[in-house]
Wavefront OBJ file of the C-alpha trace (Angstrom):
o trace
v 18.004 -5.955 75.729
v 16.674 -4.171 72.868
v 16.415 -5.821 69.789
v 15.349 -4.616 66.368
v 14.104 -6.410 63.520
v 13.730 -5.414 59.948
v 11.653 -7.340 57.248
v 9.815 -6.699 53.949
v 12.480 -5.703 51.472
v 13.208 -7.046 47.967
v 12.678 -6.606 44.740
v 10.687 -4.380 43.092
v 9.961 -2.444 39.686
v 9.875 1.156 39.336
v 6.407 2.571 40.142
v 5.747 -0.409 42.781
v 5.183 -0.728 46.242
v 7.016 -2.260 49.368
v 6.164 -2.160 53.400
v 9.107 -2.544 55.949
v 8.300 -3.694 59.520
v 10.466 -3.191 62.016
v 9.547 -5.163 65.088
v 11.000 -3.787 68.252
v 11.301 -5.574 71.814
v 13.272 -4.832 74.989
v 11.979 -1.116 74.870
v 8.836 0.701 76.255
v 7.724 0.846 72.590
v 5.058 3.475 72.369
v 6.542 6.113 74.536
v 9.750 6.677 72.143
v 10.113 7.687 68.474
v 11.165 5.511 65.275
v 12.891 6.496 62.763
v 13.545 4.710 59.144
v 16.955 5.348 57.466
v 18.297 4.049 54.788
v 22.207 3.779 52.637
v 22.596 3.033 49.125
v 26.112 1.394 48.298
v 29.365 4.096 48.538
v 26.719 6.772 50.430
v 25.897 7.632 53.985
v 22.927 6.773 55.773
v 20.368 9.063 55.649
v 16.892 9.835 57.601
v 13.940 9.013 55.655
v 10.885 8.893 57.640
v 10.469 9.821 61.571
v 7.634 9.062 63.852
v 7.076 10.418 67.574
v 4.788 8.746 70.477
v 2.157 10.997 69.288
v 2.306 9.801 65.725
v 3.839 12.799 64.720
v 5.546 12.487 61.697
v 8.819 13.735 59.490
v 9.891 12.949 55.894
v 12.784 13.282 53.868
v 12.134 15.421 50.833
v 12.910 12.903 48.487
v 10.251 10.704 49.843
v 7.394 13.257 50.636
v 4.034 11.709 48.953
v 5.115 8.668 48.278
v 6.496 6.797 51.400
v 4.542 6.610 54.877
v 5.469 5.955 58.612
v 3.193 4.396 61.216
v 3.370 2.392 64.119
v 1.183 -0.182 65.817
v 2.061 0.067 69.534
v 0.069 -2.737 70.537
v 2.485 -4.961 68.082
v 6.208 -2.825 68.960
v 6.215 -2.564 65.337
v 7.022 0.464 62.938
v 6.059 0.624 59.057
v 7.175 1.828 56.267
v 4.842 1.829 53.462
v 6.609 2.919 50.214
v 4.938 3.827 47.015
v 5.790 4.889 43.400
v 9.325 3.243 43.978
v 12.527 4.916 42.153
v 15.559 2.786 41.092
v 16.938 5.817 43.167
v 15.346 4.361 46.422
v 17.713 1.437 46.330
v 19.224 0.576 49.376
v 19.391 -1.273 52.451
v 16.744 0.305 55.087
v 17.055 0.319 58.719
v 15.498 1.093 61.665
v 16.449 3.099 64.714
v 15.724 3.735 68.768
v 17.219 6.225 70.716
v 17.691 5.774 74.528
v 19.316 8.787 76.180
v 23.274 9.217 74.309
v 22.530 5.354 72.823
v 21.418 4.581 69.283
v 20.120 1.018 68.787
v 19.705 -0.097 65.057
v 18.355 -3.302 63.427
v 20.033 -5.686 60.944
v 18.560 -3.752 58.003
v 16.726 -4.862 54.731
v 17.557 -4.265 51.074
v 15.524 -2.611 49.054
v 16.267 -2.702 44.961
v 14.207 -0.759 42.754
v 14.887 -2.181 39.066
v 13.731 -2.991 35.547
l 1 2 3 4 5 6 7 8 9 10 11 12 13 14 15 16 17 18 19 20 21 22 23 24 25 26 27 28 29 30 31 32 33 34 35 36 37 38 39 40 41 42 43 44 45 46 47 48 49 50 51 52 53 54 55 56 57 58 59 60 61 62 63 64 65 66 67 68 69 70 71 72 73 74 75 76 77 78 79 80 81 82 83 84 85 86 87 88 89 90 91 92 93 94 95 96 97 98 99 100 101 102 103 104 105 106 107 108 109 110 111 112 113 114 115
């Protein structure tokens, strides 16, 4: 069964830093992407960072520079390390597998971004 499990949100002030983890089991970890989203209260969840098997990886514009994917395969984890925070990156983030037609999300964790 595959399970995924987000950790590392809180609270932070604008300019700081944050890293998710998203610890995966149940899954062939290293042969499949990751993907981060995330949805801020009232607004639909949106992509922000993508990684493939071969570490390729995707960003949302609004993120570029400042927030980084990676994975450690030996640990079925995915990161996201998150820099020069914006009250405007408040949200609650989540994690995502795709098998085939099936998308398989964790629980999520909030991020707030405030003074």
């Amino acid at each position: 069964q595959v399970r995924l499990v987000e950790s590392g949100g809180g609270w932070v002030q604008p300019g700081g830093s944050l890293r998710l983890s998203c610890a995966a089991s149940g899954i062939v970890f290293g042969t499949f992407p990751m993907t981060w989203y995330r949805q801020a209260p009232g607004k639909q969840r949106d992509l922000v960072a993508h990684i493939t098997s071969a570490r390729t990886t995707t960003y949302a514009d609004s993120v570029k520079g400042r927030f980084t994917i990676s994975r450690d395969n030996a640990k079925n984890t995915v990161y996201l390390q998150m820099n020069s925070l914006k009250p405007e990156d408040t949200a609650v983030y989540y994690c995502k597998h795709t098998r085939g037609s099936l998308d398989y999300w964790g629980q999520g964790t909030q991020v707030t971004v405030s003074s």
